[in-house]
DRENNU-781967 format. One line per 3 residues: number of its first residue (from 1); their letters; for each residue x negated, y negated, z of C-alpha. Coordinates in pm, 1 decimal. Example, Ala and Ser with C-alpha at 12.3 -4.5 7.8 and 13.67 -1.06 7.14 Angstrom:
1 = as = -1230.0,450.0,780.0 | -1367.0,106.0,714.0;
***
This chain:
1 = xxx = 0.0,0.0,0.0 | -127.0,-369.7,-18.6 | -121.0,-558.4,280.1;
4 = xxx = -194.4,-959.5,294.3 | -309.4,-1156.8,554.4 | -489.7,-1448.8,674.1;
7 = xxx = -873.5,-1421.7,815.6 | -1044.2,-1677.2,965.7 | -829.9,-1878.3,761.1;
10 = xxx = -857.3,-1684.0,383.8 | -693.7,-1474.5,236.6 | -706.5,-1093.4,237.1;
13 = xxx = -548.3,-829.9,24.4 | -600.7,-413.2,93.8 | -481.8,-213.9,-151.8;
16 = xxx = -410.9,143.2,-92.2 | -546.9,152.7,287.3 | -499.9,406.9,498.8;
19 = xxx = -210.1,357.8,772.9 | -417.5,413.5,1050.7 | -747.4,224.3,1031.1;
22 = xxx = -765.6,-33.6,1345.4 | -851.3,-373.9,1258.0 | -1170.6,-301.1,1486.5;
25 = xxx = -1311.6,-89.6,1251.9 | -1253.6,-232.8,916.7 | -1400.6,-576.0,1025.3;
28 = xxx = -1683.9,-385.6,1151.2 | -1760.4,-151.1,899.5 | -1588.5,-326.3,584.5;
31 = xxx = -1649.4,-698.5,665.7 | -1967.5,-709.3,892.0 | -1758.4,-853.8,1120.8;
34 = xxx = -1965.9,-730.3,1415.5 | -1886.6,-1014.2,1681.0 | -1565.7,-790.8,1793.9;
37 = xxx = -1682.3,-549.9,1995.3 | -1607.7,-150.5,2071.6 | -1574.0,-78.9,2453.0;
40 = xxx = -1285.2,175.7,2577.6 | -1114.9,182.3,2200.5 | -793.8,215.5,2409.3;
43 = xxx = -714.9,-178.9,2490.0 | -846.8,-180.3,2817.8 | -1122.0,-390.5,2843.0;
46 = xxx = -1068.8,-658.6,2601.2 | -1430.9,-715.4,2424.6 | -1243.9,-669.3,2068.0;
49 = xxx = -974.5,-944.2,2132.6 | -859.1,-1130.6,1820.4 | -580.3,-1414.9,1775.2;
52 = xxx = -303.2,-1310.9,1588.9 | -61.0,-1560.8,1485.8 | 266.0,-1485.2,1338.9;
55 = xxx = 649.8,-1619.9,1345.5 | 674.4,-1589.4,1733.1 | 310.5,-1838.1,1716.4;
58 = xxx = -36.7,-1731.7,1828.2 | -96.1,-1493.7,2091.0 | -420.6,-1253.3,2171.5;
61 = xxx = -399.6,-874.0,2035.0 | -669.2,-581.1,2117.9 | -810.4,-495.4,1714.7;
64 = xxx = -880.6,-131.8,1834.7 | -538.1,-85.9,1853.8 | -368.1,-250.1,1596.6;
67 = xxx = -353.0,-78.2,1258.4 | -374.6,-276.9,967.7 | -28.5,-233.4,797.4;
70 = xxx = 48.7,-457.5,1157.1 | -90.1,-765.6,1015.9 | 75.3,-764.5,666.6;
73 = xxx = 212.9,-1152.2,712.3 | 5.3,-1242.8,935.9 | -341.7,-1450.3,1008.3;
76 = xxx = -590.4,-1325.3,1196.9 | -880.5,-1526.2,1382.7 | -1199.3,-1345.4,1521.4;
79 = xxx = -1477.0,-1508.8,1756.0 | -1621.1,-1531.9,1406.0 | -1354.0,-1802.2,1340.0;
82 = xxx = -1320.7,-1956.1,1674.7 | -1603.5,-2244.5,1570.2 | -1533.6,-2481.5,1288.9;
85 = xxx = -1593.5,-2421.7,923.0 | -1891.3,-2634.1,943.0 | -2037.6,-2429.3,1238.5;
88 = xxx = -1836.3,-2745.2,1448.1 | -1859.7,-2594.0,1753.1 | -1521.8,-2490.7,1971.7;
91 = xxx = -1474.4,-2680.4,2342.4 | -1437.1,-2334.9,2509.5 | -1800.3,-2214.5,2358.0;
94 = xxx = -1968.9,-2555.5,2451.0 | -1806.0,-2495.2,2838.6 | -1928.5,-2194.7,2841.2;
97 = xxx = -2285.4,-2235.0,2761.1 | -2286.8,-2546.5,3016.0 | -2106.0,-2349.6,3299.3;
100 = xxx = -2338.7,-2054.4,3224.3 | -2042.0,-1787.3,3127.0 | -2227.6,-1505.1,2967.2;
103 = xxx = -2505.4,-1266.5,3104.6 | -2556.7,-974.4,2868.5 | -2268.0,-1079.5,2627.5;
106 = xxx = -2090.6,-796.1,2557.0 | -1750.2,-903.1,2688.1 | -1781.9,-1249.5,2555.1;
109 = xxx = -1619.3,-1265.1,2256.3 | -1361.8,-1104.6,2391.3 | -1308.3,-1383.2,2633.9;
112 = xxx = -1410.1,-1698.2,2417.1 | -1118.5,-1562.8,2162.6 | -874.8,-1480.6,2487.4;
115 = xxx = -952.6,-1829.7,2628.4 | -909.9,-2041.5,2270.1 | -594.1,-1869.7,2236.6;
118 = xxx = -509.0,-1991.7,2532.1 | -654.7,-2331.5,2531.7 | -447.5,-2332.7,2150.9;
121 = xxx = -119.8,-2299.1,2323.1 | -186.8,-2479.7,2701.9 | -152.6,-2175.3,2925.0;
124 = xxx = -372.9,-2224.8,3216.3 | -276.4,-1978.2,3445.0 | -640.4,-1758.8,3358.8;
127 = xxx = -578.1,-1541.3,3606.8 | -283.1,-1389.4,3353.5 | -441.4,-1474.7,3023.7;
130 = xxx = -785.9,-1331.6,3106.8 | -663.1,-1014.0,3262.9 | -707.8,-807.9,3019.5;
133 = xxx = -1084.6,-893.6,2954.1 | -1298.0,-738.2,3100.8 | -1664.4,-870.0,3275.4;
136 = xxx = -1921.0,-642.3,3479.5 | -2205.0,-823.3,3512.6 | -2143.9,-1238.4,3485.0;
139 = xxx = -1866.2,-1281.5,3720.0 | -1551.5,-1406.4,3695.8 | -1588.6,-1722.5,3845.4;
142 = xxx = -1824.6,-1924.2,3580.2 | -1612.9,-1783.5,3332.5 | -1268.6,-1963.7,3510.8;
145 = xxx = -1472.3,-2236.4,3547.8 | -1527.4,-2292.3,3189.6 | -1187.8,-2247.2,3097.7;
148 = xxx = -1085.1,-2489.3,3305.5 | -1350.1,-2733.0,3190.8 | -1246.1,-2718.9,2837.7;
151 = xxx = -881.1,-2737.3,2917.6 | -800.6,-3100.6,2824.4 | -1027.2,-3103.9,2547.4;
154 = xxx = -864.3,-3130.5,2191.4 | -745.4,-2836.3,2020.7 | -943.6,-2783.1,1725.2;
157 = xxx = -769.9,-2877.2,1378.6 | -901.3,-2563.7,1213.0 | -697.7,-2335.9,1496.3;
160 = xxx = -389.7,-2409.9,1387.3 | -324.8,-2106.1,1143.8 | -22.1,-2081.6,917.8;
163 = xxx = 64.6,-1717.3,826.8 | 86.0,-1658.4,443.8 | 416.2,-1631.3,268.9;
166 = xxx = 467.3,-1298.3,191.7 | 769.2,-1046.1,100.9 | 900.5,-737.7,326.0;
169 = xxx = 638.5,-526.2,208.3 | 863.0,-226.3,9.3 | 648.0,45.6,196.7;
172 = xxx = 765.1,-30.3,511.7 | 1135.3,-41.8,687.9 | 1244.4,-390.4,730.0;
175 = xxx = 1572.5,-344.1,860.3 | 1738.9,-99.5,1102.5 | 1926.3,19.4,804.4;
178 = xxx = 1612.2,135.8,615.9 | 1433.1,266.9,915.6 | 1768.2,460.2,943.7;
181 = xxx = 1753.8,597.4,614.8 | 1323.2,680.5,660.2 | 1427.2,817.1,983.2;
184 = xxx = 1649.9,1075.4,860.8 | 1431.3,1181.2,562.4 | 1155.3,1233.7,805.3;
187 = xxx = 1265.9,1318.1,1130.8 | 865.7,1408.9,1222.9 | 733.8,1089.2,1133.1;
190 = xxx = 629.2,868.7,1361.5 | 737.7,555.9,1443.8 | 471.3,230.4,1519.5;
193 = xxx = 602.2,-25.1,1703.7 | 309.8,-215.0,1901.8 | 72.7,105.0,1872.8;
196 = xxx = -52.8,63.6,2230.9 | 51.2,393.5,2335.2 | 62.6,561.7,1996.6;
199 = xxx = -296.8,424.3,1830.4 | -475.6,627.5,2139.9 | -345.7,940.5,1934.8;
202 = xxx = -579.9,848.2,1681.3 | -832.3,659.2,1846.4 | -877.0,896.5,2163.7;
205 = xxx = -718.9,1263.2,2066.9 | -844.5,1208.0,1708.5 | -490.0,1286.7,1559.3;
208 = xxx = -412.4,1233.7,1144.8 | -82.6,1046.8,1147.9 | -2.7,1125.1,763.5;
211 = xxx = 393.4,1021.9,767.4 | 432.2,681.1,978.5 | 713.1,392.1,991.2;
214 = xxx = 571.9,75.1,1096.7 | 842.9,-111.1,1288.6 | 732.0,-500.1,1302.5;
217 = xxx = 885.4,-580.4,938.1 | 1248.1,-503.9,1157.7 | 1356.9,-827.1,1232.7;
220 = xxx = 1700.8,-672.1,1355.9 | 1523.3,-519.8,1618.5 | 1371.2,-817.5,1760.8;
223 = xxx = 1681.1,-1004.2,1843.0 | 1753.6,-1063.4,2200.6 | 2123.5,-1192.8,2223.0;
226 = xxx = 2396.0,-1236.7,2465.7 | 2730.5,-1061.9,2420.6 | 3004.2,-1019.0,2639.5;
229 = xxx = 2926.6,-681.2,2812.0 | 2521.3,-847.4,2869.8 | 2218.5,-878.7,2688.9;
232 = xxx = 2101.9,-726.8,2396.0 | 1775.4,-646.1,2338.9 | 1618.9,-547.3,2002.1;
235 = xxx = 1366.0,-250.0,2070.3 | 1115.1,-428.9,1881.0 | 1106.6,-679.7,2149.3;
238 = xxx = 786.7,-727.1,2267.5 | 749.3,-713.7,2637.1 | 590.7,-1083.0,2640.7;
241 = xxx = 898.3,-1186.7,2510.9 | 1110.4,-964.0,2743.0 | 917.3,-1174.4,3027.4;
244 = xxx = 1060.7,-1461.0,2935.4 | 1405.1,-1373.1,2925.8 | 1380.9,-1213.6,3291.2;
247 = xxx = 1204.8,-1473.6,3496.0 | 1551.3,-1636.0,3492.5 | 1765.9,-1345.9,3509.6;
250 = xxx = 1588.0,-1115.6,3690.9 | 1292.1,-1324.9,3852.0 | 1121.3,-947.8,4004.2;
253 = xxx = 1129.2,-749.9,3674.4 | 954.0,-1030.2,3514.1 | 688.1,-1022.3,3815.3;
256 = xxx = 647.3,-650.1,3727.7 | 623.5,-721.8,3342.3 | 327.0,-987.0,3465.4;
259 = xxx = 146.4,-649.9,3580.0 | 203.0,-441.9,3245.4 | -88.0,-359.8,3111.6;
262 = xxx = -281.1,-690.5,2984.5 | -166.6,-997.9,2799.9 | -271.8,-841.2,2501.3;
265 = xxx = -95.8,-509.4,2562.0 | 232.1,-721.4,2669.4 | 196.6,-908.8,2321.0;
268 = xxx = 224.8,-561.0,2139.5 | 400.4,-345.8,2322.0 | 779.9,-294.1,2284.2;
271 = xxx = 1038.4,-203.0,2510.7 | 1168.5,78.0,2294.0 | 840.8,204.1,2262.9;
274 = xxx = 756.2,220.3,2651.8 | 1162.3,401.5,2674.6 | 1078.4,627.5,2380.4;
277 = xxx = 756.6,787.8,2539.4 | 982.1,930.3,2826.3 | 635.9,828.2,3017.0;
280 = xxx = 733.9,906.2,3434.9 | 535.9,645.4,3499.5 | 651.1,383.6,3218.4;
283 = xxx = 705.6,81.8,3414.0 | 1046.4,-22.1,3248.6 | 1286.7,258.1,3295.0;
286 = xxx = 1315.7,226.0,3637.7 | 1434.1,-144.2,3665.1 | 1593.4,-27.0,3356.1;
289 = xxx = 1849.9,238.8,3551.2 | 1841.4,28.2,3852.8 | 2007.6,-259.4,3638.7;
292 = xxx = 2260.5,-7.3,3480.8 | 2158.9,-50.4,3179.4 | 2308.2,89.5,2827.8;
295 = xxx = 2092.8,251.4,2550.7 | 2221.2,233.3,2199.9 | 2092.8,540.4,2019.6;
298 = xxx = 2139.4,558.9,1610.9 | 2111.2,826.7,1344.0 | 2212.2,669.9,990.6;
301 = xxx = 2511.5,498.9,1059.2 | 2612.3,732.9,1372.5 | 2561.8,561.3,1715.4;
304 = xxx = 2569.2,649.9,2034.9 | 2537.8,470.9,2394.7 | 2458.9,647.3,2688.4;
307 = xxx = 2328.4,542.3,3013.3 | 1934.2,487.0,3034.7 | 1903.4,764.1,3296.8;
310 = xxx = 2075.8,986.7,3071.1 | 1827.1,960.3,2814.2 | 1528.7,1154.7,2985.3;
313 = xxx = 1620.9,1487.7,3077.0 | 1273.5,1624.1,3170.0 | 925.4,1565.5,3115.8;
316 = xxx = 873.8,1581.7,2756.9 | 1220.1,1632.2,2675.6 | 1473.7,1373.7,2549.1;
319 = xxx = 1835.6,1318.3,2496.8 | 1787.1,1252.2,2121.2 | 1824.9,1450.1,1823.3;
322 = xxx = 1577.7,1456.3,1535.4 | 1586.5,1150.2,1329.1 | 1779.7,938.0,1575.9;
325 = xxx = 1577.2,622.6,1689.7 | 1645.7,373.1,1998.0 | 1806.8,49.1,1826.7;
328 = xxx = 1861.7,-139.1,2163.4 | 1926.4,-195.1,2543.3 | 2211.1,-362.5,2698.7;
331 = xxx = 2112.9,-477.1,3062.1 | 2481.9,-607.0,3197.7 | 2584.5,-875.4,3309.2;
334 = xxx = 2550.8,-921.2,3708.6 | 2396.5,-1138.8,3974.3 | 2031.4,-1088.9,4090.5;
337 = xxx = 1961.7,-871.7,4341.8 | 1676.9,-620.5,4188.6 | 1375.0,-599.7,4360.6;
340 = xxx = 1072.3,-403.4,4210.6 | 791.2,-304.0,4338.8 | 485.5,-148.6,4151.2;
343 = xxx = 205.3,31.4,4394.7 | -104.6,33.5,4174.7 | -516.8,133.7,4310.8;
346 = xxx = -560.9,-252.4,4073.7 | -375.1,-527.9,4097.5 | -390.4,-577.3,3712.9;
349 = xxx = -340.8,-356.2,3426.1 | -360.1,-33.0,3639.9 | -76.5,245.7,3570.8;
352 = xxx = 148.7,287.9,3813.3 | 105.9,527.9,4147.9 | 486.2,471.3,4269.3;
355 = xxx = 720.5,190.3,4072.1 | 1054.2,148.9,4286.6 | 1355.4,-65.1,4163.1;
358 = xxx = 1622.7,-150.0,4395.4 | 1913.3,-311.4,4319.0 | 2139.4,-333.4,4597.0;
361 = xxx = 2461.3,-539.9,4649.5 | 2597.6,-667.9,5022.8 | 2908.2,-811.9,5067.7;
364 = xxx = 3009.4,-911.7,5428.7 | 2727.5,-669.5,5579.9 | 2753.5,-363.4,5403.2;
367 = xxx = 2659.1,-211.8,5059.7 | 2863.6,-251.4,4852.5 | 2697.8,-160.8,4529.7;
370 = xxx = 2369.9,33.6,4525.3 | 2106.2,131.1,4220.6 | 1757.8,293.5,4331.7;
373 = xxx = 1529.2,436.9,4115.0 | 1166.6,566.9,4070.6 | 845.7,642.6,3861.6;
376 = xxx = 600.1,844.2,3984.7 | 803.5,1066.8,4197.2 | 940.2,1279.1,3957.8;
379 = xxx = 868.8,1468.2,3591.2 | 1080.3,1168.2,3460.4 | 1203.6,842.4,3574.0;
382 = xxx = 1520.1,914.7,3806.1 | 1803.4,755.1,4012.5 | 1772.4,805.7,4380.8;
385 = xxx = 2118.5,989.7,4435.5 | 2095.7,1094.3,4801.1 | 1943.3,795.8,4892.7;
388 = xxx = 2239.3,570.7,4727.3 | 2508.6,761.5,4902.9 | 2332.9,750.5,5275.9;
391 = xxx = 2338.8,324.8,5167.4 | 2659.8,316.0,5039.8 | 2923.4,140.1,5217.8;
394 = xxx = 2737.2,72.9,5556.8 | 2615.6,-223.8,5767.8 | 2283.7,-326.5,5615.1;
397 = xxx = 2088.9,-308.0,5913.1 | 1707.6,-198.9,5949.2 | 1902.8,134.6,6158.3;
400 = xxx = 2036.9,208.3,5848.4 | 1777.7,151.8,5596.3 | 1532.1,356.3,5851.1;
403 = xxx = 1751.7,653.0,5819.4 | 1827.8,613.0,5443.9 | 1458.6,647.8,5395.5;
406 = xxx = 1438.5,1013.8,5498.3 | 1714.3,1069.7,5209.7 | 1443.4,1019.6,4954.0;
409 = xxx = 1242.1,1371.7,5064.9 | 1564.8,1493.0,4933.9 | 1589.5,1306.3,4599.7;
412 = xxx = 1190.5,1391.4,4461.1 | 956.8,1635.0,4524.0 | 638.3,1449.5,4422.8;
415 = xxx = 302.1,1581.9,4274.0 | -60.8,1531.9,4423.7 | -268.3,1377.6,4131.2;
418 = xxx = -584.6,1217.6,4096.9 | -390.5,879.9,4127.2 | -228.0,942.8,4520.4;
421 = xxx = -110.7,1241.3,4660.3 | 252.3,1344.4,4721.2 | 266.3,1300.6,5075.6;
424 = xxx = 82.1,922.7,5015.0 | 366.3,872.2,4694.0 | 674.5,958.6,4899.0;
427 = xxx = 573.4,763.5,5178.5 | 504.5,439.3,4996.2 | 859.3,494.3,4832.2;
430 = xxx = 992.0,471.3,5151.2 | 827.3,198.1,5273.4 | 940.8,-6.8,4945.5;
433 = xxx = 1272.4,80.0,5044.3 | 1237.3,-108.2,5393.0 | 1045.2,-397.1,5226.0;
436 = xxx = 1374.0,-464.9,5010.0 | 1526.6,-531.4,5396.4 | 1246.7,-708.1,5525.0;
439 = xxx = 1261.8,-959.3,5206.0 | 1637.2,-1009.7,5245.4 | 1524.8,-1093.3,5623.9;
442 = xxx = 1326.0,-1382.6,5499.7 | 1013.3,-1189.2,5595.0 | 691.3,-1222.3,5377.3;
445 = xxx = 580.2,-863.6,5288.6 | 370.7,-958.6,4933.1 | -3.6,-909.9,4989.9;
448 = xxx = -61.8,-1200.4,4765.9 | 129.4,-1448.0,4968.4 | 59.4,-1261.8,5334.7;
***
């Protein structure tokens, strides 16, 4: 197929690539592109960040993890094109140099592209956008410092990419109605939405993906609307996007977005993708179920909606037949009561150990209405049963929440794993259980505010 894109501001056309080359290695090996580096090849560690800037603007992707059919429409800036076109060099190099940011150098382009995206679009909260980078030997701290030194400075004219104007390229589904009729033809293919999860199959187990369906052409699927029954969202949406719809519905689920994965990851990811793996410890489903929320299942023009929880059935194992595709989620209408908690050995872009969501109503003293569920504790993400029926309908009272607790030995059996054991799992589930009391006490229990 032949793909178009913007580099460094010129223009690039691949004929007859294959589907799953990274971006990483074709600047590498076919445009001596060398200043992107190769460090986990999973999107950890963020030495091979590049700028990609599309219709939703200009936001930092990993390259060893984006395949190139991704950027068809796009422009794409490397630490190659973060000084000027005269060599004019770029406010966040010059602060770096003068607040002595690099050691061996490794990471740094990484972090010079991560922090001119940044500086390009005014985000100054570093401690978000520079996450995902990783630094071993300089220090974090003369890095921040630089950032924030270059901050006010003048964004570069020569940052401001345009994407080129291109068609729906006709080798790839740009509609739910095509990817409907792909689907069905090929009900092993694979579908690509950000790659995070899926470009490890090729990067890390070494897998041939010969029949694939690229999902960002989709446009259908990366609405987010509100309807009458709640709000819609595409499962193309990105989860960066997601974020920003939450922090004003659902302030906590955005929090735990904030901690999934890196900025980089959150700019690729999609929430359909992060349902579709079944993962038990995807971070989504559980606020997901907690929140009572719908998935809309289709197979050509069949459809189906069936409660999120319904959907995994065991590790593995789905409730979808072969050529049917998630189209969208429906999170309902309600007021805010979800908390979510995600117990992680890091802070930042660390999988998760236990991820709780509670979403419990009160109405003069007692429960009233009552959601709980968990990753981690089970083969797949999974309501809390026993626990919601030793809540429901009683005083909320620490007595009651203190018994309730013991309900969850009856709702999971969890595994010992390198990550915690199951005695350590089960009783940190608990303990999130009487933090969502403790919080509606007024009580500080977050380590980053205690």
């Amino acid at each position: 197929m032949e793909i178009t894109f913007l580099l460094n501001g010129e223009t690039v056309r691949l004929h007859n690539s294959d589907n799953t080359t990274t971006l990483l290695d074709w600047l590498r090996n076919n445009k001596g592109l060398t200043g992107s580096k190769e460090g986990c090849n999973e999107g950890d560690c963020g030495a091979c960040t590049v700028i990609v800037t599309d219709r939703f603007g200009a936001r930092t992707f990993n390259s060893c993890i984006l395949f190139l059919p991704q950027l068809h429409g796009k422009a794409i800036r490397t630490v190659e094109g973060i000084s000027g076109p005269e060599k004019e060099i770029h406010p966040i190099q010059s602060a770096m140099i003068k607040n002595h940011g690099s050691q061996c150098g490794f990471c740094t382009p990484g972090f010079i592209t991560a922090m001119s995206c940044a500086h390009l679009n005014g985000e100054k909260n570093y401690d978000d956008t520079l996450a995902g980078n990783l630094c071993r030997c300089t220090g974090y701290a003369p890095i921040i410092r630089a950032a924030e030194a270059a901050s006010n400075e003048p964004v570069p004219d020569w940052m401001h990419d345009h994407p080129p104007q291109v068609s729906d390229h006709p080798s790839l589904p740009h509609s739910a109605d095509t990817l409907a009729k792909w689907y069905s033809n090929n009900p092993d293919g694979t579908l690509i939405g950000g790659a995070t999860d899926v470009a490890l199959w090729v990067t890390k187990s070494l897998q041939e993906l010969k029949n694939t369906a690229f999902l960002h052409q989709c446009k259908d699927l990366q609405k987010i609307r509100r309807t009458k029954e709640g709000i819609y969202i595409g499962a193309a949406v990105t989860m960066d996007r997601l974020a920003e719809i939450m922090i004003n519905q659902h302030p906590s689920y955005a929090e735990l977005i904030r901690r999934y994965g890196s900025q980089q990851v959150r700019n690729a990811a999609t929430i359909g993708g992060n349902i579709a793996n079944a993962s038990p410890i995807g971070d989504n489903p559980p606020a997901l179920i907690a929140l009572g929320a719908t998935l809309h299942l289709r197979k050509l023009r069949n459809r189906r909606d069936i409660p999120i929880e319904d959907f995994f059935i065991a590790y593995g194992k789905q409730d979808r037949f072969p050529g049917e595709f998630i189209e969208a989620v429906t999170i309902p209408h309600q007021k805010d009561r979800l908390k979510v908690y995600k117990l992680s050995k890091r802070f930042d872009q660390d999988i998760s150990s236990v991820c709780g969501a509670f979403n419990i109503d009160i109405t003069d003293g007692l429960v009233s209405n009552v959601r709980i569920a968990f990753g981690g504790l089970a083969e797949i993400p999974k309501r809390a049963q026993f626990t919601e029926q030793a809540l429901i309908h009683q005083p909320w009272t620490k007595d009651l929440v203190t018994s309730a607790m013991s309900s969850l030995a009856m709702d999971f059996t969890p595994i010992s794993d390198l990550r915690a054991s199951s005695d350590y799992r089960l009783d940190c589930a608990q303990k999130m259980l009487l933090r969502v009391w403790l919080e509606d006490q007024g009580i500080i229990t977050s380590v980053l505010d205690i």
